[in-house]
Steps between C-alpha positions, in 0.01 A plus 500: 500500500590886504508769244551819379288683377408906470131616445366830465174367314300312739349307183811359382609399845094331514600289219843419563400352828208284320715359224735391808211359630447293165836390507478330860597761691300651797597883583544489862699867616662813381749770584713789298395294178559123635230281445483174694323160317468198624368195326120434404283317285525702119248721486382467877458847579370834336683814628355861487677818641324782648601851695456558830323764733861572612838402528560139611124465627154427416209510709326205743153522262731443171663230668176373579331534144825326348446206731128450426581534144797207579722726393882493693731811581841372377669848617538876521743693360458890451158555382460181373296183603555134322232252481418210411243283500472122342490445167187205553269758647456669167622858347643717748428896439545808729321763287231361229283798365672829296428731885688323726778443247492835459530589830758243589734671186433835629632408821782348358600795273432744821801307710725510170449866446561571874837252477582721150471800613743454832752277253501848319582710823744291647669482151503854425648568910767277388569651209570843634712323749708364224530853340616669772791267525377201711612225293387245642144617455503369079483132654149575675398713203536278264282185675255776569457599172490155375209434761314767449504427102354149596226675701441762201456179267281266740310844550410519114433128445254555787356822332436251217295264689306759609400598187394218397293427780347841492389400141306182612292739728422796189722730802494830277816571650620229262265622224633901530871307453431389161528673157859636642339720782699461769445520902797733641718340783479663846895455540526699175323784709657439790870492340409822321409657852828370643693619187309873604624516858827387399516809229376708761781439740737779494912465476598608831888515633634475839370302784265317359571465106570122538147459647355680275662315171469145667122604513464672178669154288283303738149646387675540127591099475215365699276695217690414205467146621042515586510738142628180345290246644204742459599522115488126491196431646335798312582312171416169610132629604444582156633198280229324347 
């Protein structure tokens, strides 16, 4: 059995693949959102998703403490490893105290901010294309925009786990967020300090004046876009 299926939170995919596993179906391979099953005993397996030291690889020792915890690597894809283990042996768990959840998250939200944050330059490089009369450059604007909008959202629901974590451990970080104080977003600052160069940049004609504007719009959208994620995330730090 295949299907289709797209994932940004790697909880959701975690229980997608266990309820599969209820229904008789053994996950068994993935690519570009294709999930492979085949047939098991209801129930017969417990999966549990983790991210990787790197792209498509983890290390000999983790292979090593994953097989003396009889634990199986099902497959690699991106920064992601699937496991499973069998359902008989008892609960399976990755991270079981409020640290290493926490540091598992913060990992997590670390490679979606990175992923955000080039979603945002590419889109914004395709955007000026577009304006200066490449047509053909709205298609590739468009799905980059939509992607990086994904990768703004996963990036707040992660924010949100965070917090809550924080608040098992009395973090003050957490405590300083209550009572509507809010923690100010470093791409607010940054996008302000690209939004100063950018005013900075002088008009210039001749030679060079398409350089100069393709660079000027450049710095202005890529910190309109980090002003706006930076306003979002400032809010969000101080909900209650």
């Amino acid at each position: 059995m295949i299907k289709f299926r797209l994932y940004y939170d790697k909880d959701k995919e975690t229980a997608f693949l266990n309820e599969m596993s209820r229904q008789g179906h053994a996950f068994t391979g993935f690519f570009a959102g294709f999930y492979s099953f085949d047939r098991c005993q209801p129930g017969e397996y417990v999966y549990q998703i983790d991210i990787t030291e790197g792209l498509w690889k983890v290390s000999n020792d983790y292979r090593e403490f994953m097989r003396d915890m009889n634990v199986e690597i099902i497959c690699l894809w991106g920064p992601w490893v699937i496991l499973r283990k069998k359902a008989a042996e008892g609960p399976f768990a990755l991270y079981t105290d409020v640290e290493s959840n926490l540091d598992h998250y913060r990992k997590i939200s670390m490679m979606f901010k990175m992923c955000m944050v080039l979603e945002m330059v590419f889109c914004f490089i395709e955007l000026i294309a577009a304006l200066n009369g490449n047509a053909a450059a709205w298609g590739p604007f468009l799905l980059l925009g939509a992607i990086a909008l994904m990768f703004v959202r996963e990036v707040v629901r992660l924010n949100g786990i965070l917090y809550e974590l924080k608040g098992r451990t009395g973090d003050p970080e957490r405590s300083v967020c209550r009572g509507g104080k809010r923690k100010v977003s470093g791409f607010l600052a940054i996008g302000l300090f690209l939004n100063a160069i950018a005013l900075l940049i002088p008009e210039v004609t001749g030679r060079y004046a398409g350089l100069i504007g393709f660079l000027k719009g450049a710095f202005q959208g890529i910190a309109l876009v980090l002003m706006g994620a930076g306003l979002v995330f400032t809010v969000w730090s101080g909900r209650e």
